[in-house]
N, CA, C and O atoms as a GROMACS GRO file, in nm:
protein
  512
    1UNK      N    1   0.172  -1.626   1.343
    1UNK     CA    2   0.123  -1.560   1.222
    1UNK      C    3  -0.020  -1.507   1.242
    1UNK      O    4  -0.060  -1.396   1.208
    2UNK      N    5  -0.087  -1.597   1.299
    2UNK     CA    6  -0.262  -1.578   1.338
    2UNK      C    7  -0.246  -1.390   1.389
    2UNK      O    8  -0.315  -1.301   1.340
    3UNK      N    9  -0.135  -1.368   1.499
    3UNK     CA   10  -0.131  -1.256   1.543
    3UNK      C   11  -0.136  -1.164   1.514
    3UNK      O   12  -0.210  -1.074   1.554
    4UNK      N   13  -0.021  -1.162   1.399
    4UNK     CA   14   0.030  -1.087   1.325
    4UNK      C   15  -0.061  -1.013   1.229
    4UNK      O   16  -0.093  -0.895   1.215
    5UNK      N   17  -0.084  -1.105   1.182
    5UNK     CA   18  -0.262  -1.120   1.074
    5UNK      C   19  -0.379  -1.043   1.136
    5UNK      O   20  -0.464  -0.977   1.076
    6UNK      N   21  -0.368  -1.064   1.256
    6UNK     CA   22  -0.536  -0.952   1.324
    6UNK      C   23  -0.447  -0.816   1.377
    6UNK      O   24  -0.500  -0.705   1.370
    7UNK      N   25  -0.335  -0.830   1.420
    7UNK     CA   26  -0.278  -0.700   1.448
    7UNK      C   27  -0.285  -0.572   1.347
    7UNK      O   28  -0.316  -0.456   1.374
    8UNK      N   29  -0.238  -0.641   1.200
    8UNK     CA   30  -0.236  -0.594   1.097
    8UNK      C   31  -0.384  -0.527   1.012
    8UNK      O   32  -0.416  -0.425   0.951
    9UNK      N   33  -0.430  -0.631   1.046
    9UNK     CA   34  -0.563  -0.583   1.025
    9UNK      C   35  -0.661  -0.451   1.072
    9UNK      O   36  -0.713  -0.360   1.007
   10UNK      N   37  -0.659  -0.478   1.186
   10UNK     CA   38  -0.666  -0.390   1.295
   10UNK      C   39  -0.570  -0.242   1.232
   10UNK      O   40  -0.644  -0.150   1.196
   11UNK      N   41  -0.432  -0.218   1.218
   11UNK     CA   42  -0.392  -0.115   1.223
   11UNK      C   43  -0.449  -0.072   1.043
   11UNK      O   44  -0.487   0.042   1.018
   12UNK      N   45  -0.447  -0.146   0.970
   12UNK     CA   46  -0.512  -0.121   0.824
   12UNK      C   47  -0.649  -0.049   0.921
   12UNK      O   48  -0.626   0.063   0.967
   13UNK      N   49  -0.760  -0.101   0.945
   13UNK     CA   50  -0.888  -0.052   1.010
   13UNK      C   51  -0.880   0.095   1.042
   13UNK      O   52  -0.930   0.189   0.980
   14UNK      N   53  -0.801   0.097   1.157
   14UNK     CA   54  -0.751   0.219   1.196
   14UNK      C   55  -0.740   0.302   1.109
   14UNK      O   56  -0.838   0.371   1.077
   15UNK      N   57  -0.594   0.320   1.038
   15UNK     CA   58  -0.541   0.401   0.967
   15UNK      C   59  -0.663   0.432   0.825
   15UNK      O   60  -0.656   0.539   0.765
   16UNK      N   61  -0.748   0.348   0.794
   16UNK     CA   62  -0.846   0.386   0.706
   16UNK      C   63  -0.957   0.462   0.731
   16UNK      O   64  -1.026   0.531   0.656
   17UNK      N   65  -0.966   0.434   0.870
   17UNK     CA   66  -1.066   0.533   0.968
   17UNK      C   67  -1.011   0.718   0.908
   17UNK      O   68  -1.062   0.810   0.842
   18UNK      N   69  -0.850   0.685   0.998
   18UNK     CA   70  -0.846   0.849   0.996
   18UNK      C   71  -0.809   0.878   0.856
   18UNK      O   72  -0.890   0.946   0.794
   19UNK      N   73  -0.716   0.843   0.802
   19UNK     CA   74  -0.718   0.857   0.665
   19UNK      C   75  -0.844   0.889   0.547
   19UNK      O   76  -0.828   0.960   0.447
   20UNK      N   77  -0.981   0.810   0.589
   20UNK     CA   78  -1.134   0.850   0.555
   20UNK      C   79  -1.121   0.995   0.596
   20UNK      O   80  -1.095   1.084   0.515
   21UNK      N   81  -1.137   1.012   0.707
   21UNK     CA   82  -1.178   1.156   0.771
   21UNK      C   83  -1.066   1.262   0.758
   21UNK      O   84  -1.094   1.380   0.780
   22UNK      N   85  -0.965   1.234   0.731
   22UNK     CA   86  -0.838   1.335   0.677
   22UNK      C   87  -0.895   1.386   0.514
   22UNK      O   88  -0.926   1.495   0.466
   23UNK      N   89  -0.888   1.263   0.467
   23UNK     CA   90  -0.982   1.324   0.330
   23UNK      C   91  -1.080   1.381   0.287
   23UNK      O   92  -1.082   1.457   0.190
   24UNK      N   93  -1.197   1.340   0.374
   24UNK     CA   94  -1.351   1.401   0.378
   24UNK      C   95  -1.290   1.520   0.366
   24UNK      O   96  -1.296   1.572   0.254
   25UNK      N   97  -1.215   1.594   0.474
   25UNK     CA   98  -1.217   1.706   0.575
   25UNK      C   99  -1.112   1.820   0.534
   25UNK      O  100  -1.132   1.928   0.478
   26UNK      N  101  -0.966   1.747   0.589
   26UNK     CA  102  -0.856   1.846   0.528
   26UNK      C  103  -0.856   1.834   0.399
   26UNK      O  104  -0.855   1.938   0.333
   27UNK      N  105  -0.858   1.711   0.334
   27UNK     CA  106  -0.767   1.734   0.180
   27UNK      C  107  -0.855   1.771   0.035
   27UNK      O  108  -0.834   1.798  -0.083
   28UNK      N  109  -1.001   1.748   0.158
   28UNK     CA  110  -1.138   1.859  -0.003
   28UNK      C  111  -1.109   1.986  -0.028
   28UNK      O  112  -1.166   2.060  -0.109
   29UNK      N  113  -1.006   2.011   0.054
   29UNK     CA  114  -0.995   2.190  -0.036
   29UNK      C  115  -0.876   2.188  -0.071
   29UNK      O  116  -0.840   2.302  -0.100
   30UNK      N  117  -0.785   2.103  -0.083
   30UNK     CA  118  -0.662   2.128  -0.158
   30UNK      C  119  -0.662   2.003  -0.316
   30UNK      O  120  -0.614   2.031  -0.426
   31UNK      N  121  -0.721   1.889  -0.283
   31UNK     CA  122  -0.784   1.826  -0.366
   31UNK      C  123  -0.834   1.843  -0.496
   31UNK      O  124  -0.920   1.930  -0.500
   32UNK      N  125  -0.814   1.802  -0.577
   32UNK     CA  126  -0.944   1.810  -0.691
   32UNK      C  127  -1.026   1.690  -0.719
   32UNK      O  128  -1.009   1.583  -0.660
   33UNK      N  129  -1.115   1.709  -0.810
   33UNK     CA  130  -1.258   1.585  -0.743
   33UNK      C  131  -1.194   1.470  -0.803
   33UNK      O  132  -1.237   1.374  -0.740
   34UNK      N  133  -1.098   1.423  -0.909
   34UNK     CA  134  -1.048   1.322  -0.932
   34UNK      C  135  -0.905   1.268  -0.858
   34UNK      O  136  -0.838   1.170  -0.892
   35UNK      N  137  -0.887   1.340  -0.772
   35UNK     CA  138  -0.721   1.331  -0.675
   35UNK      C  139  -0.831   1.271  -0.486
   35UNK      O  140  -0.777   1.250  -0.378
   36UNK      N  141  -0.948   1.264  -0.511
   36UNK     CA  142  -1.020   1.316  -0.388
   36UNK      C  143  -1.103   1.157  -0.395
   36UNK      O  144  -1.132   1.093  -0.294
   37UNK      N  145  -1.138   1.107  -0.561
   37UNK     CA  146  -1.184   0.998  -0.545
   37UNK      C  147  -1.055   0.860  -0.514
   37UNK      O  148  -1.042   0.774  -0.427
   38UNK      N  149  -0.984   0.895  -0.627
   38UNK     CA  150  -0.839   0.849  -0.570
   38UNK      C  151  -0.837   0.789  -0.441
   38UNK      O  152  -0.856   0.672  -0.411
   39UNK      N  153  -0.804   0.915  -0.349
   39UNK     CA  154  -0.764   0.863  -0.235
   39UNK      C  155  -0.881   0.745  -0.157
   39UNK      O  156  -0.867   0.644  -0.088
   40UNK      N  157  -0.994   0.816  -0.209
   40UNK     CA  158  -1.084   0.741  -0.153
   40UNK      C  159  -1.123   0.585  -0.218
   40UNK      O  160  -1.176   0.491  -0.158
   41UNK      N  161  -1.086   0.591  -0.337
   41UNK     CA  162  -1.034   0.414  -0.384
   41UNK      C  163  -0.964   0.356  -0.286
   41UNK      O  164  -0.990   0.245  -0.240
   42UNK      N  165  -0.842   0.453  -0.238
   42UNK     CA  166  -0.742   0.360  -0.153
   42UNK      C  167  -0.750   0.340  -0.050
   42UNK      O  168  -0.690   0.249   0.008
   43UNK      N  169  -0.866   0.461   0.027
   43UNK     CA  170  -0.947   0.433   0.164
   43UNK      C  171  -1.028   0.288   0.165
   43UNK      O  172  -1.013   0.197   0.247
   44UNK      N  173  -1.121   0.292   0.049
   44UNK     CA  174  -1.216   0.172   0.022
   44UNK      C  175  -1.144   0.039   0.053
   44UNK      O  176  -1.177  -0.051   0.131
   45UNK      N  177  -1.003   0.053  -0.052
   45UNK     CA  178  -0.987  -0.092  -0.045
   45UNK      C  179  -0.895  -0.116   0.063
   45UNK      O  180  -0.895  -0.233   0.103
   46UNK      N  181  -0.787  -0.007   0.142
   46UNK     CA  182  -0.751  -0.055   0.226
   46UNK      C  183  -0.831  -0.095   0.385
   46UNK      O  184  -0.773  -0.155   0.475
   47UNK      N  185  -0.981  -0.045   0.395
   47UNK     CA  186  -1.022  -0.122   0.483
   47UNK      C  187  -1.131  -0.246   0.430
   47UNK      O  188  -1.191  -0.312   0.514
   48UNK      N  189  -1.145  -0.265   0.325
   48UNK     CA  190  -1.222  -0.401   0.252
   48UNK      C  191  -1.078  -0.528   0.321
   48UNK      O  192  -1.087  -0.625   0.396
   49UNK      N  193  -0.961  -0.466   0.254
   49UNK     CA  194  -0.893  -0.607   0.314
   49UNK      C  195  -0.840  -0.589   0.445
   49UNK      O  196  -0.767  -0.681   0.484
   50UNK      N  197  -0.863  -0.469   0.541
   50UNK     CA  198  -0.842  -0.467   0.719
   50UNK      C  199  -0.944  -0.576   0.748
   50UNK      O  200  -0.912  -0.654   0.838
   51UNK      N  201  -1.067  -0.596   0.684
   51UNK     CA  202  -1.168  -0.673   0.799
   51UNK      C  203  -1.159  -0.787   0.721
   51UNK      O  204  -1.211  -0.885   0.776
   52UNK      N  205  -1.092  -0.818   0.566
   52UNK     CA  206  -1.076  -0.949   0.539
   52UNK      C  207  -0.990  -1.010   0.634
   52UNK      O  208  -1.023  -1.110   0.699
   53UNK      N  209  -0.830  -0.925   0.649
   53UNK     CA  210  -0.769  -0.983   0.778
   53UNK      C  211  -0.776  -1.028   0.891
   53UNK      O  212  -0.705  -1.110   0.949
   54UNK      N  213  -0.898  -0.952   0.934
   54UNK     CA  214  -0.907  -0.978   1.037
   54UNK      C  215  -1.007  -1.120   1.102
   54UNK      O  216  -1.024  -1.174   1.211
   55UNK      N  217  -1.064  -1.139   0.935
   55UNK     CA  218  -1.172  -1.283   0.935
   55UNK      C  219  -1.115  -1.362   0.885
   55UNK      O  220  -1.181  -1.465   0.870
   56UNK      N  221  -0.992  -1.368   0.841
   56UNK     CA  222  -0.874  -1.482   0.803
   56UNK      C  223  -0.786  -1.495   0.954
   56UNK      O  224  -0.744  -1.606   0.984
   57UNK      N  225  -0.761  -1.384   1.042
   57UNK     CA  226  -0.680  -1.415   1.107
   57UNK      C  227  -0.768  -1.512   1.240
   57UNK      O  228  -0.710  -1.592   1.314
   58UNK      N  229  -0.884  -1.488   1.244
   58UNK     CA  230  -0.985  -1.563   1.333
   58UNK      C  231  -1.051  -1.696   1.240
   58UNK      O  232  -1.119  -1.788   1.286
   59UNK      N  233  -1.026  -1.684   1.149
   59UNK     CA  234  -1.074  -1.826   1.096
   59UNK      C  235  -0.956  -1.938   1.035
   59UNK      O  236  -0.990  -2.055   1.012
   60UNK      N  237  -0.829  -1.897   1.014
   60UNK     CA  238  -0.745  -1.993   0.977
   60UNK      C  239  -0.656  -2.009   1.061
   60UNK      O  240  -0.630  -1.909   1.129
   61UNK      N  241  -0.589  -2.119   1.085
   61UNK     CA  242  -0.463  -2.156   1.132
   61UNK      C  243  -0.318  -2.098   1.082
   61UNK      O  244  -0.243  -2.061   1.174
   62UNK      N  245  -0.280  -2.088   0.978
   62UNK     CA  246  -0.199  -2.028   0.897
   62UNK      C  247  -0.056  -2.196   0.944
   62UNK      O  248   0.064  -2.186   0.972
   63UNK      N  249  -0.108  -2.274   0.938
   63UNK     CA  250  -0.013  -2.384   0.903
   63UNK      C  251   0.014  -2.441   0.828
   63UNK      O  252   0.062  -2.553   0.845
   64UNK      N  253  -0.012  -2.373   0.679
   64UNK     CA  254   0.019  -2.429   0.560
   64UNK      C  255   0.100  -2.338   0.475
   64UNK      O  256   0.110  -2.231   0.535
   65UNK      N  257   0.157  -2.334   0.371
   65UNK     CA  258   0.236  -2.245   0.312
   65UNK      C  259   0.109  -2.128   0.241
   65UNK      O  260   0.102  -2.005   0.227
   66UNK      N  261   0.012  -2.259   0.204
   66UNK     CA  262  -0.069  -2.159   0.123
   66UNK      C  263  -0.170  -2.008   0.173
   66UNK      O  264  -0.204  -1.901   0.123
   67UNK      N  265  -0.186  -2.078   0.289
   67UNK     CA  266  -0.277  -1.978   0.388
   67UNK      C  267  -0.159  -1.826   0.452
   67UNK      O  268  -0.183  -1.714   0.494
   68UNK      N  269  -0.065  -1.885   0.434
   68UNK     CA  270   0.076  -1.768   0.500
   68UNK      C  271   0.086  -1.686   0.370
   68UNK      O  272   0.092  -1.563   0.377
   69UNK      N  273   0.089  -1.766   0.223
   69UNK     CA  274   0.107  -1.671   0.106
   69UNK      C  275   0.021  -1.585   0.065
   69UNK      O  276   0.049  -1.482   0.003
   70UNK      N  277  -0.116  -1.629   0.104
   70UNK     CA  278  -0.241  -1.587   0.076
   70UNK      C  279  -0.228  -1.425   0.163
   70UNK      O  280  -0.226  -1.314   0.109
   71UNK      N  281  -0.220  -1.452   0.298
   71UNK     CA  282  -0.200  -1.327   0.407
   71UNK      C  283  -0.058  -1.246   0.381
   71UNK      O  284  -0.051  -1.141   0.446
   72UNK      N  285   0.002  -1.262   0.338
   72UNK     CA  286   0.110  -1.186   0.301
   72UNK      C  287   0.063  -1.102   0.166
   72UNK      O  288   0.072  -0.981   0.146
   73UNK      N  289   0.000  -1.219   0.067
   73UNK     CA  290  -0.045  -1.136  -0.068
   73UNK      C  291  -0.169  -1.043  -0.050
   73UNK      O  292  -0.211  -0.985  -0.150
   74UNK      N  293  -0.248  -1.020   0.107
   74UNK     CA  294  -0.300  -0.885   0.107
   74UNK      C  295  -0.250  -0.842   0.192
   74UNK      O  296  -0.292  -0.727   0.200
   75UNK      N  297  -0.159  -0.865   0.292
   75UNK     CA  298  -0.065  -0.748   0.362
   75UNK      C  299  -0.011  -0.671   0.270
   75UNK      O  300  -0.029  -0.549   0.276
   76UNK      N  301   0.071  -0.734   0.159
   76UNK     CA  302   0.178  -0.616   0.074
   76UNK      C  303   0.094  -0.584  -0.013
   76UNK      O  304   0.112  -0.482  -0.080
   77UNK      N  305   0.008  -0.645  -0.028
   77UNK     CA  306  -0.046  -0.567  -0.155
   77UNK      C  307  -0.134  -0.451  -0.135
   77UNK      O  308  -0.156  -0.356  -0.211
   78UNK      N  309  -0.190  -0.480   0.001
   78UNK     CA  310  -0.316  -0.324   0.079
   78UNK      C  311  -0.183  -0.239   0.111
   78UNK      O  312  -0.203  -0.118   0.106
   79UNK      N  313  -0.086  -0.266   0.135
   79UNK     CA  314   0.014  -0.153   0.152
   79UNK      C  315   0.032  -0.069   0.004
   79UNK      O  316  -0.006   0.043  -0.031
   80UNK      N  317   0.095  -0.159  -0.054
   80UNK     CA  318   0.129  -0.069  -0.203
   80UNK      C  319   0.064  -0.024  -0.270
   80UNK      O  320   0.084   0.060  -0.356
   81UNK      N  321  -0.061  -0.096  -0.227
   81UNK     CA  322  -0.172  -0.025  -0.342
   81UNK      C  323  -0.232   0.084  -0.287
   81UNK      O  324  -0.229   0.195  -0.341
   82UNK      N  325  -0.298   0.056  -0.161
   82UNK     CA  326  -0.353   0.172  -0.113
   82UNK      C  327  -0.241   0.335  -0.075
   82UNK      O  328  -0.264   0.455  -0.092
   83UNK      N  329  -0.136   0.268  -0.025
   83UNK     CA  330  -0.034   0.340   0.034
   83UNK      C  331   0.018   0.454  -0.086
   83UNK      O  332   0.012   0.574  -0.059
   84UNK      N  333   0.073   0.405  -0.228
   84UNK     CA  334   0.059   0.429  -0.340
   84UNK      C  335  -0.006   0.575  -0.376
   84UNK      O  336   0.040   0.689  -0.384
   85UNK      N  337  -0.129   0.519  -0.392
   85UNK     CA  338  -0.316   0.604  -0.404
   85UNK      C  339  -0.303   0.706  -0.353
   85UNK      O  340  -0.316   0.815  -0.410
   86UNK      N  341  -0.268   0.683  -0.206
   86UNK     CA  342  -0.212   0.803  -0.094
   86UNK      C  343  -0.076   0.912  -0.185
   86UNK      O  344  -0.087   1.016  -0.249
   87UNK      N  345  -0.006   0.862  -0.165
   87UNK     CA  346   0.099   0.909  -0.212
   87UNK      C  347   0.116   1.007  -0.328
   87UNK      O  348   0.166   1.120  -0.325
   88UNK      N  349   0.065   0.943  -0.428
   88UNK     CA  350   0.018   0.978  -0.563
   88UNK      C  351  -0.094   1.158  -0.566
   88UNK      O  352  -0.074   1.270  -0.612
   89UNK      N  353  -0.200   1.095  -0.495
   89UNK     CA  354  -0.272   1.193  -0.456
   89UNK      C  355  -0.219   1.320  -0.385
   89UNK      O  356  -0.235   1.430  -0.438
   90UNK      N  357  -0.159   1.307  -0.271
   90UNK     CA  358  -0.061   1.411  -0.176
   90UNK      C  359   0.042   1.452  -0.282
   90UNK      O  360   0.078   1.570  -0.284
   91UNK      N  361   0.082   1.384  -0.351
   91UNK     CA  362   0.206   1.469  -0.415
   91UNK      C  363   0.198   1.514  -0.522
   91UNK      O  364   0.295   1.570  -0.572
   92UNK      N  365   0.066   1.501  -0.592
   92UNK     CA  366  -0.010   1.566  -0.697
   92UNK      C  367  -0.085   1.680  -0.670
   92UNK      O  368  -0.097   1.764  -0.759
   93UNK      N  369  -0.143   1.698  -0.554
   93UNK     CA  370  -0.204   1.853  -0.464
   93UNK      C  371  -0.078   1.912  -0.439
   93UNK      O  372  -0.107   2.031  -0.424
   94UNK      N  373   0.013   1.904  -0.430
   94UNK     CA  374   0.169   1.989  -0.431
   94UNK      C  375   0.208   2.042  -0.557
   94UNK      O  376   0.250   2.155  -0.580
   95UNK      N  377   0.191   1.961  -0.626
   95UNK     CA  378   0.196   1.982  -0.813
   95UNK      C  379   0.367   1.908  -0.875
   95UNK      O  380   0.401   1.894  -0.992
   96UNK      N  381   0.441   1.874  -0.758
   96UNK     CA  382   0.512   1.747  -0.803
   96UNK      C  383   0.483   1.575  -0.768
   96UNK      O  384   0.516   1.501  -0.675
   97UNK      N  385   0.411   1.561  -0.882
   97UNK     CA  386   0.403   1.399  -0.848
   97UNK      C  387   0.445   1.332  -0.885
   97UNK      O  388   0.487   1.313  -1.000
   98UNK      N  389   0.445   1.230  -0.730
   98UNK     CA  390   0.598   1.106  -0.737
   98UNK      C  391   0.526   1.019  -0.862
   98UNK      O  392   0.427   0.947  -0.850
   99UNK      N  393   0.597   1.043  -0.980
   99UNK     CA  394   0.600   0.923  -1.070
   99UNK      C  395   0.596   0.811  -1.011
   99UNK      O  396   0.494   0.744  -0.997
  100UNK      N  397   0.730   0.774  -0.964
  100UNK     CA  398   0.748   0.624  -0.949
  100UNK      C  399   0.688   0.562  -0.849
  100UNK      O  400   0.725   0.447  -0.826
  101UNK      N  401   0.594   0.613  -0.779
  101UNK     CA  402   0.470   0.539  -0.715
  101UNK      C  403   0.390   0.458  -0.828
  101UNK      O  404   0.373   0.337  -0.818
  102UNK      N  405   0.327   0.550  -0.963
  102UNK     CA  406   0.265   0.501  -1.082
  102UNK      C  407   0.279   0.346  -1.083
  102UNK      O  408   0.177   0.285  -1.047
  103UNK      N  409   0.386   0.272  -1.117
  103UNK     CA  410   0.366   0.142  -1.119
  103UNK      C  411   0.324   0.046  -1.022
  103UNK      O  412   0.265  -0.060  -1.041
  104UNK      N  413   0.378   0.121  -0.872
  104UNK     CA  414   0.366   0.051  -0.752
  104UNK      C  415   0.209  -0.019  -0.730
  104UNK      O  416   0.163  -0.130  -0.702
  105UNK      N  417   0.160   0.113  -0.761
  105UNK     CA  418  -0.015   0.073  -0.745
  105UNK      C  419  -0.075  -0.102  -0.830
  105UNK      O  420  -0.128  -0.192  -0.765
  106UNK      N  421  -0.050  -0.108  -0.958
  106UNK     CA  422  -0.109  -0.229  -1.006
  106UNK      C  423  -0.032  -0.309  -0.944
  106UNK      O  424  -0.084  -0.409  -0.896
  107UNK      N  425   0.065  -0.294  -0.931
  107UNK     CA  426   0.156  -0.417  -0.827
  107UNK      C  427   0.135  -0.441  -0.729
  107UNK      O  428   0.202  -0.535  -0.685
  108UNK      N  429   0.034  -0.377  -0.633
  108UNK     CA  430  -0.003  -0.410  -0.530
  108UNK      C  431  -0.179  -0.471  -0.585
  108UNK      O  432  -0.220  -0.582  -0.549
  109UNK      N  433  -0.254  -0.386  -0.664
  109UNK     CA  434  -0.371  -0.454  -0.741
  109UNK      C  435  -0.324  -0.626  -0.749
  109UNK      O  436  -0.402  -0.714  -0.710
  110UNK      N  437  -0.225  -0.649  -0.790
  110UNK     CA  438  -0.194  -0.769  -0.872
  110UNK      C  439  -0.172  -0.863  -0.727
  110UNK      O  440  -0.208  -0.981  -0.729
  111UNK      N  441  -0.124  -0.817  -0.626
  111UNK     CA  442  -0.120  -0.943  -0.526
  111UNK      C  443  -0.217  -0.953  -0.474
  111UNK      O  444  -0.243  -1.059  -0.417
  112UNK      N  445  -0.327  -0.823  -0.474
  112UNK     CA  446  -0.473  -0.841  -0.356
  112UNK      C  447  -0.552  -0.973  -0.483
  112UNK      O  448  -0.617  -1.073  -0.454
  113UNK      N  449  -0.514  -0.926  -0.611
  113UNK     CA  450  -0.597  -1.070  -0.667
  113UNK      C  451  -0.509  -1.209  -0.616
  113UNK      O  452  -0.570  -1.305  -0.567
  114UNK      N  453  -0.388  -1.210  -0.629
  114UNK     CA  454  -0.309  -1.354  -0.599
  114UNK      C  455  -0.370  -1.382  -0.479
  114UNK      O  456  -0.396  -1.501  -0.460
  115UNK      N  457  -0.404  -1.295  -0.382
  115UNK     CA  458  -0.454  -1.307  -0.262
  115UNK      C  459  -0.576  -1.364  -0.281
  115UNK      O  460  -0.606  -1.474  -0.234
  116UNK      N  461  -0.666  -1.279  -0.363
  116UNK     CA  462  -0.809  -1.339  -0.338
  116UNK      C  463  -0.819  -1.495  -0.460
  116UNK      O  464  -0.911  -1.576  -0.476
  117UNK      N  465  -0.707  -1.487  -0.513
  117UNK     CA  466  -0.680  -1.623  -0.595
  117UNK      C  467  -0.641  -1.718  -0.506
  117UNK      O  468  -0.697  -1.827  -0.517
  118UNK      N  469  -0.578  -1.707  -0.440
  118UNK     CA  470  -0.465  -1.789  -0.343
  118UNK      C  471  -0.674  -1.850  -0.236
  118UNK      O  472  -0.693  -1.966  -0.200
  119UNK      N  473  -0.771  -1.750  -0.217
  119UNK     CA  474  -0.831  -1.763  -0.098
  119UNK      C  475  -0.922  -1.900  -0.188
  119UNK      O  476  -0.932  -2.015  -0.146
  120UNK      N  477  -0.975  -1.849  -0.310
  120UNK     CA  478  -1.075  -1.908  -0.371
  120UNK      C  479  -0.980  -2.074  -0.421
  120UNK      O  480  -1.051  -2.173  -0.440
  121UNK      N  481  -0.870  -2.086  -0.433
  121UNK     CA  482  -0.814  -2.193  -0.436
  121UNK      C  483  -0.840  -2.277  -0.314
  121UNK      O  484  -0.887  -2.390  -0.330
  122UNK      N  485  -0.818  -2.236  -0.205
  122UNK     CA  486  -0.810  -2.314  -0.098
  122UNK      C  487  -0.945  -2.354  -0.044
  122UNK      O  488  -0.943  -2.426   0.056
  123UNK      N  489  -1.074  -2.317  -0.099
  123UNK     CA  490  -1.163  -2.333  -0.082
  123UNK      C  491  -1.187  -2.464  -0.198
  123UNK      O  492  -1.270  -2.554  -0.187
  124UNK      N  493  -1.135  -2.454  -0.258
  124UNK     CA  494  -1.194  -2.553  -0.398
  124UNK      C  495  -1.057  -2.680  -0.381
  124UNK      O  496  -1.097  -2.791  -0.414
  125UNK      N  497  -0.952  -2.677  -0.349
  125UNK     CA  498  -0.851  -2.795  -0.290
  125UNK      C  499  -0.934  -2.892  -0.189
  125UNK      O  500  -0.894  -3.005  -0.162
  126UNK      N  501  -1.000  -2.861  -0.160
  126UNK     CA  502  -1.104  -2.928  -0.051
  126UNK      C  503  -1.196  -3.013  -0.126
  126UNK      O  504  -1.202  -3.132  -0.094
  127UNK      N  505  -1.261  -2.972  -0.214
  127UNK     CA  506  -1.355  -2.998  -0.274
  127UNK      C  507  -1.336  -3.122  -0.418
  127UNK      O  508  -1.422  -3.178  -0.486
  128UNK      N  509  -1.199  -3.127  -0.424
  128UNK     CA  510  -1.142  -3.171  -0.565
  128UNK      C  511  -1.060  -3.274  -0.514
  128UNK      O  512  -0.992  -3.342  -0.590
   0.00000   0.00000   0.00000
């Protein structure tokens, strides 16, 4: 899992890199300034939790259920949410946009908190 966890991380990193610079660059002139911050919400947060991954995957063991639920609840959730953002944005500069992305997004919002709920728990199980 440890692997899996920095691999992942790592390709979140990446893909927020070019995805940053796809936006700066190509998508400011097809864009409008609220489709442009958008994406760049989903740039923000999908590399905020690439380098959380990647300091969970070097600092935990992942031999407990809770530490595996925790890393799963920002794997899927930096996917859907950010991925989403993406989506939403691109298919709104076309002028058909995918509705049913719309919900996907808080649903991925909602696990990066279980995630950062799941982190701040395991810090305080220690303590109690």
């Amino acid at each position: 899992m440890i692997f899996k966890v920095q691999i992942i991380g790592a390709l979140y990193g990446l893909l927020a890199v070019i995805f940053g610079a796809f936006g700066a660059h190509a998508l400011k002139k097809t864009f409008t300034e609220d489709q442009l911050k958008s994406f760049e919400t989903g740039v923000k947060y999908q590399m905020y939790h690439a380098i959380l991954l990647l300091v969970l995957g070097y600092n935990l063991s992942f031999n407990s259920p809770l530490e595996t639920y925790m890393a799963y609840c920002f794997i899927i959730g930096t996917f859907l949410f950010s991925f989403s953002i993406y989506g939403l944005c691109l298919s709104g500069s076309k002028g058909r946009k995918w509705k049913f992305l719309g919900p996907i997004t808080p649903l991925g919002g909602l696990l990066l908190v279980m995630g950062w709920g799941l982190l701040l728990y395991s810090y305080f199980k220690n303590f109690i």
